[in-house]
N, CA, C and O atoms as CSV, one atom per row, in Angstrom:
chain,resi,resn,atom,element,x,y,z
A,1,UNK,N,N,21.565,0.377,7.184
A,1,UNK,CA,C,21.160,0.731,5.858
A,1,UNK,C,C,21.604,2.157,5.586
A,1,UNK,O,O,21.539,2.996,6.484
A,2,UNK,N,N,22.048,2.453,4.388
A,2,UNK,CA,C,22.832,3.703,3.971
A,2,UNK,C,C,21.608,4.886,3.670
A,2,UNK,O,O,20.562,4.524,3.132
A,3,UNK,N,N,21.776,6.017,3.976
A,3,UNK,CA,C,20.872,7.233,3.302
A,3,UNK,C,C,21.489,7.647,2.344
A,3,UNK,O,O,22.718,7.679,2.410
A,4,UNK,N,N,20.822,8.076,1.194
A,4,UNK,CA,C,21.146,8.452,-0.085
A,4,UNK,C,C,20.336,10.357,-0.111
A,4,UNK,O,O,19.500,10.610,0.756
A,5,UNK,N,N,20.551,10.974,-0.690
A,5,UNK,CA,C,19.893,11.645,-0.821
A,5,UNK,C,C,19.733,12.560,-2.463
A,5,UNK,O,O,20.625,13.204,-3.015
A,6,UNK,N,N,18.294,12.340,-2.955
A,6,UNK,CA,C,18.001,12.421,-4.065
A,6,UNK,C,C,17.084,13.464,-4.526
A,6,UNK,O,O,16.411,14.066,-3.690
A,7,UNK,N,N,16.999,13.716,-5.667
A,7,UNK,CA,C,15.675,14.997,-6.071
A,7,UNK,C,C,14.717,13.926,-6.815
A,7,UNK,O,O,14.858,12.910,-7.495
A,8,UNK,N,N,13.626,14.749,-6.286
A,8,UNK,CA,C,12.375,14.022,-7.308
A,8,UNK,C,C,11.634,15.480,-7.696
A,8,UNK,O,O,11.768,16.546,-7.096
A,9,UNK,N,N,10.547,15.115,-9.265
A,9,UNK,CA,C,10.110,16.372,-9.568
A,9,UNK,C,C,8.600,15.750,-9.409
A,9,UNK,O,O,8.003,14.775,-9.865
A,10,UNK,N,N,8.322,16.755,-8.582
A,10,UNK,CA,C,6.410,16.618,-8.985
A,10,UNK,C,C,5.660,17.901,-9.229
A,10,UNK,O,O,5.837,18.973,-8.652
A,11,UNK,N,N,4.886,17.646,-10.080
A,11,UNK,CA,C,4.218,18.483,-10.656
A,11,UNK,C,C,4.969,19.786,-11.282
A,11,UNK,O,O,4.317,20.808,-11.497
A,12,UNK,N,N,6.070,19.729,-11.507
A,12,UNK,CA,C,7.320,20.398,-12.080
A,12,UNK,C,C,7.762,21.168,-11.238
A,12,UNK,O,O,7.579,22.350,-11.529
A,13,UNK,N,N,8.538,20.887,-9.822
A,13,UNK,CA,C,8.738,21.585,-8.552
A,13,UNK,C,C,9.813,19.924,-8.171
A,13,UNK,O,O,9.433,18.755,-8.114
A,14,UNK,N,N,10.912,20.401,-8.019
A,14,UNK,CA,C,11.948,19.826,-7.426
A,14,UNK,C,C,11.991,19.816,-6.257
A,14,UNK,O,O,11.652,20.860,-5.698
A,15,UNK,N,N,12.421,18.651,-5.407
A,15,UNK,CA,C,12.112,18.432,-3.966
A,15,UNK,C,C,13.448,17.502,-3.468
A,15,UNK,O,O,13.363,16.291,-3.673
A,16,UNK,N,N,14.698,18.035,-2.811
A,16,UNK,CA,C,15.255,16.775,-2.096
A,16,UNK,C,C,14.509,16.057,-1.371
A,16,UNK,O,O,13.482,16.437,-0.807
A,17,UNK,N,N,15.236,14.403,-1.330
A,17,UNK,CA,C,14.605,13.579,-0.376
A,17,UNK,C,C,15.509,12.974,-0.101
A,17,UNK,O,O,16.290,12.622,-0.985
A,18,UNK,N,N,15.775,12.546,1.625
A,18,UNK,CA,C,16.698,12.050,1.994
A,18,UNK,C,C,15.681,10.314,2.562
A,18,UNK,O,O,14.754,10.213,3.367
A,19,UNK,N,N,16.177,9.538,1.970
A,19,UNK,CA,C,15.730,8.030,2.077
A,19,UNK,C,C,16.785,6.991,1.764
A,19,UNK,O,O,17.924,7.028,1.300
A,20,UNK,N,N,16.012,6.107,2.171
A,20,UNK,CA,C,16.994,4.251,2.518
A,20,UNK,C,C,17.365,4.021,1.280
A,20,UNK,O,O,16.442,3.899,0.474
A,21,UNK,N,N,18.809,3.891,0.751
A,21,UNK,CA,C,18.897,3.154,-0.576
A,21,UNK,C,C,18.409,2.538,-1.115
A,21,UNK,O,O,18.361,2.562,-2.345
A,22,UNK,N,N,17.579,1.343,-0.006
A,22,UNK,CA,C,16.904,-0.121,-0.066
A,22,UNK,C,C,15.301,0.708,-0.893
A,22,UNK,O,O,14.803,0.113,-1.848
A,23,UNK,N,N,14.631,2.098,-0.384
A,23,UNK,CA,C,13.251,2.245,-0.453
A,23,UNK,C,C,13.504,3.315,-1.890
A,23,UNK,O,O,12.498,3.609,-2.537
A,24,UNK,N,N,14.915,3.883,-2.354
A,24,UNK,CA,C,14.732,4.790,-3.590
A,24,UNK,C,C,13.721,3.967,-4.372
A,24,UNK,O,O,12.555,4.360,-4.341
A,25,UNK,N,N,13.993,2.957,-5.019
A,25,UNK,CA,C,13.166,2.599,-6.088
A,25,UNK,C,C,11.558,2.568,-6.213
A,25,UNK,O,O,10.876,3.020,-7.133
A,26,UNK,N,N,11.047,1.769,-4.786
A,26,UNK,CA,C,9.672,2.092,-4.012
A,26,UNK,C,C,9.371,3.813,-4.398
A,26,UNK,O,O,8.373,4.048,-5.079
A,27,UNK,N,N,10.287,5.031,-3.929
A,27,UNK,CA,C,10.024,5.843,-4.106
A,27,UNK,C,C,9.987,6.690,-5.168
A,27,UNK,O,O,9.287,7.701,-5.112
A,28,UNK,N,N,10.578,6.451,-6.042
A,28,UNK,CA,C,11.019,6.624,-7.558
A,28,UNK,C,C,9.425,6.336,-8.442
A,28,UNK,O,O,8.883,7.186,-9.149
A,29,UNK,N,N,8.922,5.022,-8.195
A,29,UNK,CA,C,7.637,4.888,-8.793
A,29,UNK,C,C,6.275,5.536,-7.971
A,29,UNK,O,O,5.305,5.770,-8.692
A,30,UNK,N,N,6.170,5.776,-6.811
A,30,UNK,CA,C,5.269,6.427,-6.434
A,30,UNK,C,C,5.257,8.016,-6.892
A,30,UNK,O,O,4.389,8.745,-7.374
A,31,UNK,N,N,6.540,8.188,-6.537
A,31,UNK,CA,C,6.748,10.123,-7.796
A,31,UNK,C,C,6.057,9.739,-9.294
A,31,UNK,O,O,5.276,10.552,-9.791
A,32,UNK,N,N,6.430,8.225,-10.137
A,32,UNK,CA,C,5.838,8.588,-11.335
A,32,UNK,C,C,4.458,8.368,-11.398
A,32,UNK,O,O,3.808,8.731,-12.378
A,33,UNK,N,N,3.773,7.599,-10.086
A,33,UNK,CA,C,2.374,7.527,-9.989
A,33,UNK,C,C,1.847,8.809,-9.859
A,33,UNK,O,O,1.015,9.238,-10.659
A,34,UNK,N,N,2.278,9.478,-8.886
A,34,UNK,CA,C,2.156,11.215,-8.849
A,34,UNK,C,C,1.731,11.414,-9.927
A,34,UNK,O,O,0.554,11.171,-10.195
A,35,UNK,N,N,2.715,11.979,-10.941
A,35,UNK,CA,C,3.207,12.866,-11.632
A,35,UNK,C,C,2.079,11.900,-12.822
A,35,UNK,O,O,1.715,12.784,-13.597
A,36,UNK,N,N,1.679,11.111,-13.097
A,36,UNK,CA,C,1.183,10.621,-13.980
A,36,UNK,C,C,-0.882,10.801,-13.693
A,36,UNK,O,O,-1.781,11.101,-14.479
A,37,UNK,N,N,-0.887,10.455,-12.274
A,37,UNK,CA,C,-2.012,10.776,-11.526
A,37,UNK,C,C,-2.408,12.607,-12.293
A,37,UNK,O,O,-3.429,12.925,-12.902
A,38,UNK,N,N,-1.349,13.384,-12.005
A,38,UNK,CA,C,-1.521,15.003,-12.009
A,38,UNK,C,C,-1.794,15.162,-13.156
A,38,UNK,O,O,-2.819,15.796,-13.406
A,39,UNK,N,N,-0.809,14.542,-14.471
A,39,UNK,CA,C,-1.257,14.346,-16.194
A,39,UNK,C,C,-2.809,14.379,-16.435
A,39,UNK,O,O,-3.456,15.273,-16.982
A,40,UNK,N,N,-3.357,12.927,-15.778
A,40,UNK,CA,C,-4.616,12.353,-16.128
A,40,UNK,C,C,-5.655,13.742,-15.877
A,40,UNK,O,O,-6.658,13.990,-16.546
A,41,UNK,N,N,-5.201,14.435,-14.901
A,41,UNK,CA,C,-6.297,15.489,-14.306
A,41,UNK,C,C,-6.258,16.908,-15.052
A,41,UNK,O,O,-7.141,17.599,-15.560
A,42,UNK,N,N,-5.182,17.026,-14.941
A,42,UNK,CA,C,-5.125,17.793,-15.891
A,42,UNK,C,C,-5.442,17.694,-17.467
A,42,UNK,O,O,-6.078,18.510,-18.133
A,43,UNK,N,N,-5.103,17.013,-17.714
A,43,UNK,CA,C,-5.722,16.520,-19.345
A,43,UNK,C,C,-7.313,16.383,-19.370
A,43,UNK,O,O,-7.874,16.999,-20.278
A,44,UNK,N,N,-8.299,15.479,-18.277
A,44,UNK,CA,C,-9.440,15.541,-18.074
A,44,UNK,C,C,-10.580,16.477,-17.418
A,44,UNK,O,O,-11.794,16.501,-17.615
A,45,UNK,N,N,-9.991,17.020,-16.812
A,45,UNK,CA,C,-10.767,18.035,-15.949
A,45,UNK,C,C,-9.942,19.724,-16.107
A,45,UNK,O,O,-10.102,20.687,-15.357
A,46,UNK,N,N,-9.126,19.636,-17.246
A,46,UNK,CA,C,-9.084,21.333,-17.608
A,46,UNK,C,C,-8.727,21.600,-16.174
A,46,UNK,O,O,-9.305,22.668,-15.973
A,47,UNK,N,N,-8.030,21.224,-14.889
A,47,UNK,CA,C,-7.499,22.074,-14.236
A,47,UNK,C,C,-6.098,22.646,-14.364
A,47,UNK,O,O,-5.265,21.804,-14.700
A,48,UNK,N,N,-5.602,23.986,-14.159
A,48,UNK,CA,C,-4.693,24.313,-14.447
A,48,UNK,C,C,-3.980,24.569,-13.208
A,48,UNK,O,O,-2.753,24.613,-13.296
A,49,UNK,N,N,-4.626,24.786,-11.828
A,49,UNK,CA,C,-3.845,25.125,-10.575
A,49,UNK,C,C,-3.292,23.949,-10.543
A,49,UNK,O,O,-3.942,23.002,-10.986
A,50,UNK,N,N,-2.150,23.764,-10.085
A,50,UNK,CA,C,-1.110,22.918,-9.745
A,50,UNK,C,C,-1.714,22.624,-8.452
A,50,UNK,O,O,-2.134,21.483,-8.262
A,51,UNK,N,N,-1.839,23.751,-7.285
A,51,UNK,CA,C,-2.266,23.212,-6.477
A,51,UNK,C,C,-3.505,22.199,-5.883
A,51,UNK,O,O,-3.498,21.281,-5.062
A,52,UNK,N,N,-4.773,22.949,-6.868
A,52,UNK,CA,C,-5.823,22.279,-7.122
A,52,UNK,C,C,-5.678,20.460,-7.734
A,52,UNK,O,O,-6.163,19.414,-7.302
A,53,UNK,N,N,-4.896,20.732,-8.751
A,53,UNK,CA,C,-4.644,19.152,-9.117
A,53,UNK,C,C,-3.781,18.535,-7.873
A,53,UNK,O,O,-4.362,17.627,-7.278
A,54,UNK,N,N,-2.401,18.909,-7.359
A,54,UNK,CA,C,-2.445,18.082,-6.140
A,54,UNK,C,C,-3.294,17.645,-5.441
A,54,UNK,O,O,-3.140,16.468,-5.114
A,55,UNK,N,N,-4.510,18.362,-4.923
A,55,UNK,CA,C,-4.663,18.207,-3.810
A,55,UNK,C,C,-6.004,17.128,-4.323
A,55,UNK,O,O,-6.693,16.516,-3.507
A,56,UNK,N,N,-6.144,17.072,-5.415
A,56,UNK,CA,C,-7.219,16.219,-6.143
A,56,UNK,C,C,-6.624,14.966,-6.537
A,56,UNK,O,O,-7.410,14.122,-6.967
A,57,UNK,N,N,-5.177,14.614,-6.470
A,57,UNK,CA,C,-4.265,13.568,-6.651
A,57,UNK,C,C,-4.172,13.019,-5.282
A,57,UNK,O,O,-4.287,11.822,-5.021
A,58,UNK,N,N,-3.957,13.960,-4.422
A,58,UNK,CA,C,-3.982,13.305,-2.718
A,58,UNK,C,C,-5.144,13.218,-2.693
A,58,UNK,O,O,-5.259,13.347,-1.474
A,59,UNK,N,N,-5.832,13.138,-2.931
A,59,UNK,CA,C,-7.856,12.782,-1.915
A,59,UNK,C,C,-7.860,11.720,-2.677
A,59,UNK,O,O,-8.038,10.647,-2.100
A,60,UNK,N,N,-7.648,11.712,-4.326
A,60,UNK,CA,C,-7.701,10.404,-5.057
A,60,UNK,C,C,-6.760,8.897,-4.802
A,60,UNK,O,O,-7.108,7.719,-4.887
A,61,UNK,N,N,-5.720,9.396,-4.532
A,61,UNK,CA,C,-4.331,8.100,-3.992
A,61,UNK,C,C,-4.314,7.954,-2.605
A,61,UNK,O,O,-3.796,6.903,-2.228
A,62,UNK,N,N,-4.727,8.696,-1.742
A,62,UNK,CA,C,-5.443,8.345,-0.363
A,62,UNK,C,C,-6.294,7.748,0.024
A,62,UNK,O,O,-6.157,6.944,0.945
A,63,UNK,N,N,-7.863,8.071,-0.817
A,63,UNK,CA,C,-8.632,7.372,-0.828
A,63,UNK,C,C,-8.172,5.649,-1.526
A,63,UNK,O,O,-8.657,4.716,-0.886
A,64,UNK,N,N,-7.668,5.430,-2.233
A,64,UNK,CA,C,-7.524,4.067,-2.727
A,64,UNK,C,C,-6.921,3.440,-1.969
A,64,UNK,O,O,-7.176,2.236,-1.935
A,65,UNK,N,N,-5.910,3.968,-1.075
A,65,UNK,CA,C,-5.115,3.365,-0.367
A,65,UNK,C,C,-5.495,3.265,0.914
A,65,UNK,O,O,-4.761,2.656,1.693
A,66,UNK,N,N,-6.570,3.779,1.312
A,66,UNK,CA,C,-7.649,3.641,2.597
A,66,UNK,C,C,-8.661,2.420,2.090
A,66,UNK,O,O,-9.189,1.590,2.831
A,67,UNK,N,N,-8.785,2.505,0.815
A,67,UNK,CA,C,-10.139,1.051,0.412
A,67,UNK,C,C,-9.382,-0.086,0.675
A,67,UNK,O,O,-9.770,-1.194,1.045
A,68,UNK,N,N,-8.083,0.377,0.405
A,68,UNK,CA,C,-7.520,-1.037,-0.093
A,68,UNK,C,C,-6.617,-1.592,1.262
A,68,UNK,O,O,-6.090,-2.700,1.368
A,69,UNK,N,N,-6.608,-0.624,2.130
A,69,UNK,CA,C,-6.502,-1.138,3.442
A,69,UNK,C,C,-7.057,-1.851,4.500
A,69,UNK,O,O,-6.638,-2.671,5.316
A,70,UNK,N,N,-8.590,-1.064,4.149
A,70,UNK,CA,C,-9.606,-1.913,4.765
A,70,UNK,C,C,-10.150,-3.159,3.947
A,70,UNK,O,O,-11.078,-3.851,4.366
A,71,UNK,N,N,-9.509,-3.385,2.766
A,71,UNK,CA,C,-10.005,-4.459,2.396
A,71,UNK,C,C,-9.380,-5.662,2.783
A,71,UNK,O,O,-9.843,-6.784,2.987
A,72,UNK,N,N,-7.914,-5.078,2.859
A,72,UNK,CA,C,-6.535,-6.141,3.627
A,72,UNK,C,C,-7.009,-6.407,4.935
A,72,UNK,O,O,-6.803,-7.532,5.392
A,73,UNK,N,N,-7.629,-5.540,5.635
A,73,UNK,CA,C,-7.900,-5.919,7.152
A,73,UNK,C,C,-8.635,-7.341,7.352
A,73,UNK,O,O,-8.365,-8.253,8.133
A,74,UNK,N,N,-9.980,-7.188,6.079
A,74,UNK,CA,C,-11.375,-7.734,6.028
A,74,UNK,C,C,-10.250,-9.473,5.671
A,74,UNK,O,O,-10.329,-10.528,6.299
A,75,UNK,N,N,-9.564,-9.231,4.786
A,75,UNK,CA,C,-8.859,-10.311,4.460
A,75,UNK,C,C,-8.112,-11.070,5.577
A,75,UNK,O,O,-8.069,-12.232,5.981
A,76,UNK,N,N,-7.568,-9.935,5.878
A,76,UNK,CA,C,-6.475,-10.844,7.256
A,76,UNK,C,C,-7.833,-11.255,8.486
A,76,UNK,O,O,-7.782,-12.418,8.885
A,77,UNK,N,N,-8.473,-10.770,8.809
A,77,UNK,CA,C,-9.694,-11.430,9.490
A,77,UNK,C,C,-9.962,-12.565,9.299
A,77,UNK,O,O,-10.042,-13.337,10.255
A,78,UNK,N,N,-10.181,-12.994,7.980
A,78,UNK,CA,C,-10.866,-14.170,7.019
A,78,UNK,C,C,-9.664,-15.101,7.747
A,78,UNK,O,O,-9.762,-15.921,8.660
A,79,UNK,N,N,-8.866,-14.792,7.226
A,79,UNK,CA,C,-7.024,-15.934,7.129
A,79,UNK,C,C,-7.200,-16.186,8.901
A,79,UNK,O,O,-7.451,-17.322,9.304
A,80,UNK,N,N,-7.080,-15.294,9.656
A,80,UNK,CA,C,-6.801,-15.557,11.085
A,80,UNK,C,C,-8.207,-16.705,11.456
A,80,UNK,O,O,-7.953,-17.892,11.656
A,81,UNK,N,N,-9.716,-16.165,11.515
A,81,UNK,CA,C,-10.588,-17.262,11.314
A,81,UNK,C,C,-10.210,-18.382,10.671
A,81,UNK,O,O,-10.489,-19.276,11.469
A,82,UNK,N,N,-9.627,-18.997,9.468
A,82,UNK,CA,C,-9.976,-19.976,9.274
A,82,UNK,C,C,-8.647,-20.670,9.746
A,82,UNK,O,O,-8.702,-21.847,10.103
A,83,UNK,N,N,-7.477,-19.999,9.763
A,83,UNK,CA,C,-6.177,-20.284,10.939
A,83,UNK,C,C,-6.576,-21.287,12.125
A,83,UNK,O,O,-6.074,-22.385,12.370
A,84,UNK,N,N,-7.663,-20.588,12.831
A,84,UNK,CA,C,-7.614,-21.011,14.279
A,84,UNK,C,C,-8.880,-21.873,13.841
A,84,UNK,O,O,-9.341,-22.425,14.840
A,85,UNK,N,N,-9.336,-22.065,13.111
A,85,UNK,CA,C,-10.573,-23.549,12.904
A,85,UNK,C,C,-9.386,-24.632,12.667
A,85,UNK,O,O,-9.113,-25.626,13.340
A,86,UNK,N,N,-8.635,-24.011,11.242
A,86,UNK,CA,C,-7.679,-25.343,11.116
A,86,UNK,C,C,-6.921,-26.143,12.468
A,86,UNK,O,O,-6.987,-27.349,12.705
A,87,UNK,N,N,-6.065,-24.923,13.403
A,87,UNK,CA,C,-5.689,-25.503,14.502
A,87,UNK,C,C,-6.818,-25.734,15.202
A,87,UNK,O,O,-6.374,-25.309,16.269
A,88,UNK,N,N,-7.903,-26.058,15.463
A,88,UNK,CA,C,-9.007,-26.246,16.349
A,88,UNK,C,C,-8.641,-27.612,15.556
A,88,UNK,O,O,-7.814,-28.287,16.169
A,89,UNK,N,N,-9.181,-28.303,14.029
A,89,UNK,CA,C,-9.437,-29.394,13.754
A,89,UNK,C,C,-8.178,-30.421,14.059
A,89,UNK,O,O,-8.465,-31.559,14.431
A,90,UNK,N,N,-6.647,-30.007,13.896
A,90,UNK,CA,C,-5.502,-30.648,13.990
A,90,UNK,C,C,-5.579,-30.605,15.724
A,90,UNK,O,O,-5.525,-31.827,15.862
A,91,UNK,N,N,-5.628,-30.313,16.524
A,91,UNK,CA,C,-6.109,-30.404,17.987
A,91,UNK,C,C,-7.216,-31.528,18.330
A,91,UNK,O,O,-7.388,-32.316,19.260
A,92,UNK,N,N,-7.635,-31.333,17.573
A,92,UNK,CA,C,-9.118,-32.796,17.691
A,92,UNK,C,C,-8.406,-34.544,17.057
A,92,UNK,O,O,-8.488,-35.707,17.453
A,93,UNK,N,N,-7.748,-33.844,15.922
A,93,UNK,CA,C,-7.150,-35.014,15.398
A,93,UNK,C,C,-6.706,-36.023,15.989
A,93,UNK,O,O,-6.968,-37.223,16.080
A,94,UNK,N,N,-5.492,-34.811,16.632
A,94,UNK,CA,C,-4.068,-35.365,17.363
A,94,UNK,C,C,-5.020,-36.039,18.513
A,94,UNK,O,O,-4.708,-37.205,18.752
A,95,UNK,N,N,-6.040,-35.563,19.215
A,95,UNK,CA,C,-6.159,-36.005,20.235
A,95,UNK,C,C,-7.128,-37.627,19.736
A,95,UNK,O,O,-6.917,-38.686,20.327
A,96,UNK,N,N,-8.134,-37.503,18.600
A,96,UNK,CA,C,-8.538,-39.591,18.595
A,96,UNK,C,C,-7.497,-39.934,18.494
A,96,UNK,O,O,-7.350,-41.013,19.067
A,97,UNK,N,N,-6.341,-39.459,17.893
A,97,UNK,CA,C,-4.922,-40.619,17.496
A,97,UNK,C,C,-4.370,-41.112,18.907
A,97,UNK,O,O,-4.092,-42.257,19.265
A,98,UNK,N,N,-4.289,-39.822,19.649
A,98,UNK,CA,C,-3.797,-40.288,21.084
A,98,UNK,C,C,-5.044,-41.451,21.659
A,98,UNK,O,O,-4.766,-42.434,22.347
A,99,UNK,N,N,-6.276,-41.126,21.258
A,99,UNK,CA,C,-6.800,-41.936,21.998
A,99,UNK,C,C,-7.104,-43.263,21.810
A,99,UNK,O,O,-7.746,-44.052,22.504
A,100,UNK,N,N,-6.481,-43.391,20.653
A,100,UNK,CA,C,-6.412,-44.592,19.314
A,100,UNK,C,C,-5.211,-45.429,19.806
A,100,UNK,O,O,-5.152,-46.645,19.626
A,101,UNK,N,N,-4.189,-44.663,20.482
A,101,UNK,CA,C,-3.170,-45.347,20.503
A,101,UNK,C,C,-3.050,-46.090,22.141
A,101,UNK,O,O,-2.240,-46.941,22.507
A,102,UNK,N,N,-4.155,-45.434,22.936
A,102,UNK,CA,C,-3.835,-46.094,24.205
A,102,UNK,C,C,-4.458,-47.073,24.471
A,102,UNK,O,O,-4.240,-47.678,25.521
């Protein structure tokens, strides 16, 4: 896979980034989640430090992405449980058929 290397602006501060051709676009919309995240805060909460609103954009898009991780976990738990009941019941099956057939 090829490296590209590109500028993104956040919070009006230019930044090269060297990334996968395949992931620019992935990365392209998380800069405008940024940069749109930093808007909302600034517009609502009168902060004017740049830095202050970052760092209130990272605790906020971190935190969601920590809920929403552990919620994927809680999920893939669920799927793997009812996975291994299903193969538990197709295991029982197969075996009256075998015993059906002798």
């Amino acid at each position: 896979m090829s490296e590209v290397s590109i500028n993104v602006e956040i919070a009006g501060a230019t930044y090269p980034v060297k990334i996968s051709s395949a992931d620019e676009g992935k990365l392209r919309e998380v800069v405008t989640i940024i940069n749109t995240k930093i808007t909302e805060f600034e517009r609502n909460f009168a902060i004017k430090d740049k830095k202050d609103v970052l760092a209130m954009v990272a605790l906020q898009l971190v935190s969601q992405y920590y809920k929403d991780a552990k919620n994927s976990e809680v999920e893939l738990s669920k799927l793997r449980t009812m996975l291994t009941d299903v193969e538990q019941m197709l295991e029982e099956h197969r075996d009256k058929i075998k015993n059906i057939e002798e």
